[in-house]
N, C-alpha and C positions, 0 to 999 in steps of 0.2 A: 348162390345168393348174389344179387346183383348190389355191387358197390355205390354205397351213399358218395351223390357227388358233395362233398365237404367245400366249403368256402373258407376262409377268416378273413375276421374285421381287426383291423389294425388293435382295436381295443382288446386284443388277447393277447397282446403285449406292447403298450401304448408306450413304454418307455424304449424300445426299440428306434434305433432312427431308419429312416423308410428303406432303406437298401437294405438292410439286416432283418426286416420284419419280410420281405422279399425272401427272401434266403431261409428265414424260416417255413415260408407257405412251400418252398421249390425243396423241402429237405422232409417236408411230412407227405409231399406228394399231392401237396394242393396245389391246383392250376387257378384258381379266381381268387380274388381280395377284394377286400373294400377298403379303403383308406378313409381318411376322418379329417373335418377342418377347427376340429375343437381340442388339438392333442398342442397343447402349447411347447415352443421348441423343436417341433415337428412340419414334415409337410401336411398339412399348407398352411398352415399358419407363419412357420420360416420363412417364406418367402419363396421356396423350391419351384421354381418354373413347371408347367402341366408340361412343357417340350422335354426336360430330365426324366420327368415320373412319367414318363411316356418311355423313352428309352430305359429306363432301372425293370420296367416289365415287361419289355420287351426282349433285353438283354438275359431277362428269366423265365422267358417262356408264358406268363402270367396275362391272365384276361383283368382289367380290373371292371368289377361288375359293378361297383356304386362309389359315390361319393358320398357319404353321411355327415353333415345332412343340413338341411336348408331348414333352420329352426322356424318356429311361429311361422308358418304357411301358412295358416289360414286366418292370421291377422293380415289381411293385403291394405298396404301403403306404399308409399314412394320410398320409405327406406327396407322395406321389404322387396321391392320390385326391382331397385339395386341390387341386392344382394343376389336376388333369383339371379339374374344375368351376369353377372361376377361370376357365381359358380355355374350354371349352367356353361357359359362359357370355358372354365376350367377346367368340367367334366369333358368337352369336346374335344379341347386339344390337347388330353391327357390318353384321353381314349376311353373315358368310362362310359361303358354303357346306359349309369342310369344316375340319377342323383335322387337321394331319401327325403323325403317329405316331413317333416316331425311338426306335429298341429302342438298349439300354445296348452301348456299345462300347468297353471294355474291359479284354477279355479275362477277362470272369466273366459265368458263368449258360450257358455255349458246350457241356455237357456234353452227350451227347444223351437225352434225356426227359426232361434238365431244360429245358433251352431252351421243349421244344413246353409242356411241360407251364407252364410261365409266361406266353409265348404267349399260352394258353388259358384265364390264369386272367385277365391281364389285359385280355383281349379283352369276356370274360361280363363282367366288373366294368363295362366304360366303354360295354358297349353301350346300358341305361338312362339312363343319362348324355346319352349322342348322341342316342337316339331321341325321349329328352322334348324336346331341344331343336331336334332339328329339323336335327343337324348330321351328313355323313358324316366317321367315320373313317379318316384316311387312312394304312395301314402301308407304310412306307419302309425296305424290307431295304436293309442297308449290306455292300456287296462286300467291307469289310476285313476280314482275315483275325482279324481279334480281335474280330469284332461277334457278336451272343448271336440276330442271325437277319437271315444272310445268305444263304437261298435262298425266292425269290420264290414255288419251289413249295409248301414247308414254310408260309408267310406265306398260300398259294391255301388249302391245304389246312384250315388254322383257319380262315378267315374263312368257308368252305365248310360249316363244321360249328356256326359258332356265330352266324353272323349275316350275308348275301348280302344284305341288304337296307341293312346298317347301315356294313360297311367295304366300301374298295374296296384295290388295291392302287396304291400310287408306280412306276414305272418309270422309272427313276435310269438316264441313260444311262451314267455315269461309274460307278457300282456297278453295273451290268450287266456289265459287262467287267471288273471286277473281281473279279468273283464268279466268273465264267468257267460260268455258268449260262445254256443257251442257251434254256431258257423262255420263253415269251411267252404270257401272258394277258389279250388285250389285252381280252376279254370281261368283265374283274374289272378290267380297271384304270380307275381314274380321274383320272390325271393323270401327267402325265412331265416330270422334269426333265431337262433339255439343258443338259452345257457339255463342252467339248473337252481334250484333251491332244494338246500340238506336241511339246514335250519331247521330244527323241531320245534324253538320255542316262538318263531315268528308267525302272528296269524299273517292271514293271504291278504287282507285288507293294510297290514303295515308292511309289506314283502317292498322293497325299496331296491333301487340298482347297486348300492352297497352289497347285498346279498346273493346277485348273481353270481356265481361259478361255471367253472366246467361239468357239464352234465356226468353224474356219477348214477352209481347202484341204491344210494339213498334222495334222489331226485324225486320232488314234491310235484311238480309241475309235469310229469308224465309226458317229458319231450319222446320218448320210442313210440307210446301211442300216437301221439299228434304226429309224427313222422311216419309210421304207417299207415295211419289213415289218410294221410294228403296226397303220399305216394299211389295208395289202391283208388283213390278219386281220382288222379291223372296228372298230379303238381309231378312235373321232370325237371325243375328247377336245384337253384345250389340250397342248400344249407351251411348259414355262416356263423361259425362260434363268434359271439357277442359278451363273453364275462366284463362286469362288471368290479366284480370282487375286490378291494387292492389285496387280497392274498392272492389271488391270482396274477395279478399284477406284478405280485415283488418276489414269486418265482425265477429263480437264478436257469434253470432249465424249462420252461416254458413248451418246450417241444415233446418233455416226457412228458407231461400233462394232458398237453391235447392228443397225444396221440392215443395213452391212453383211455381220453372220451370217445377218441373215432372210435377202436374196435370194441369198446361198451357196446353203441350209439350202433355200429355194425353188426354186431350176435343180434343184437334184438328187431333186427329191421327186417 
C-alpha cells in the first residue's frame, strides 16, 4: 500500500509557536506544512521574519507548501492588492510554494455574473503578482451556502481561461460535502485539505468550522472515499490536516491524535 503523502496546517495545533509546530510535523514524519497569517501571537502575524521561517524549515527538513491564506480575493481593490503583495511576497522569501486563495463569505457578490465576473477579475490582477515571484495561487471554493464561490467547477473554469500555469485548485474535503458538488479535478488541483465531522446531531447545511476534527472511524464527510477517488483520478498531491475543532486545539498531545487519523486515513486508502 502506497503511503498517503500527509501534510499539516499549522491549525492542527494553532497554539503551538512556529518551531514547535515544526518539530511536531518532523516527529509524525510529515515533510510539508502550511503555516497561517490569522493565528494571533504567532508567525506571521508576530512579526517572525519569512528569512527565520525559512531557516526553522529548513533547519527541519520541511517543504512549506502554502501560505493560508489571502482572504476576500475576489473582492479586488487597492487594499486587497496590498495585501496580495505583502504576502505574496512573504511566501517567496519564506520559500513557500504557494499561498491559498479564500473568496469573500458573506453572503455578498453570490449573484450570478457577478461572482464569475470577479472571479476573473481577481484572478488577471494576482496573476503577475504570482508569476514574478515564483508563487502558485491557490483557489479554495467554500461549501457554505453564503460563500461568493462555492462550486470547484465555476473556480476550474476561470483558472482554465486565465491562467493553468499560475493557479491550481484546494480541494476542502469538509467544503466538498458541503457544497454537495460532486466534481473532482484532481488534474487542477494542488492541494487538499482533510478534517472530519462525527457530530450526529448537526445537519450539513449548519456543519460550521467549529466542528471540524481529526478524521476518525465515525466521519460524516467520507474523506477515505474523496481520498481514493482523487488518488485513482491522478491527484499525487499532499493531503493537509486542517481541524478546526477547539477540542482539537486544546489537545495536551496533539501528535497522538493525528497520528492516529494518519493510519485510519492509511487502512482505508
Amino acid at each position: 500500500m502506497t503511503a498517503l503523502p500527509f501534510a499539516l496546517n499549522h491549525m492542527a495545533a494553532p497554539a503551538l509557536p512556529l518551531d514547535a509546530f515544526f518539530a511536531l510535523a518532523r516527529s509524525l514524519g510529515v515533510s510539508a506544512v502550511e503555516i497561517r497569517n490569522d493565528l494571533s501571537g504567532n508567525a506571521i502575524l508576530d512579526g517572525t521574519t519569512p528569512s527565520k521561517v525559512k531557516a526553522l524549515a529548513e533547519r527541519d527538513g520541511l517543504t512549506i507548501i502554502s501560505i493560508n491564506a489571502l482572504q476576500r480575493f475576489n473582492e479586488w481593490n487597492e487594499a486587497r492588492e496590498a495585501e496580495a503583495r505583502e504576502l505574496i511576497s512573504y511566501a517567496r522569501d519564506c520559500g513557500a510554494e504557494a499561498l491559498v486563495l479564500v473568496p469573500v463569505n458573506d453572503g455578498s457578490g453570490q449573484e450570478d455574473g457577478e461572482r464569475q465576473a470577479n472571479l476573473r477579475r481577481a484572478l488577471r490582477a494576482l496573476k503577475p503578482l504570482l508569476d514574478a515571484a515564483g508563487v502558485i495561487g491557490l483557489v479554495e471554493p467554500l461549501g457554505f451556502e453564503i460563500c461568493s464561490l462555492r462550486s470547484k467547477t465555476e473556480a476550474a473554469e476561470a483558472i482554465w481561461e486565465i491562467g493553468g500555469e499560475t493557479f491550481r485548485l484546494v480541494h476542502d474535503t469538509f467544503h466538498h460535502h458541503l457544497a454537495g458538488e460532486d466534481a473532482f479535478f484532481p488534474e487542477l488541483t494542488g492541494l487538499v485539505h482533510i478534517s472530519g465531522v462525527s457530530d450526529e446531531a448537526v445537519a450539513v447545511s449548519e456543519m460550521r468550522d467549529p466542528h471540524r476534527i481529526l478524521v476518525d472511524a465515525a466521519d460524516r464527510l467520507d474523506n477515505a472515499a474523496q481520498i481514493r477517488r482523487l488518488r485513482a483520478e491522478g491527484y499525487e498531491g499532499p493531503f493537509s490536516f486542517e481541524p478546526f475543532a477547539p477540542s482539537v486545539h486544546a489537545l495536551s498531545e496533539p501528535a497522538t491524535a493525528v497520528r492516529k487519523s494518519m493510519d485510519y486515513l492509511q487502512s482505508r486508502a
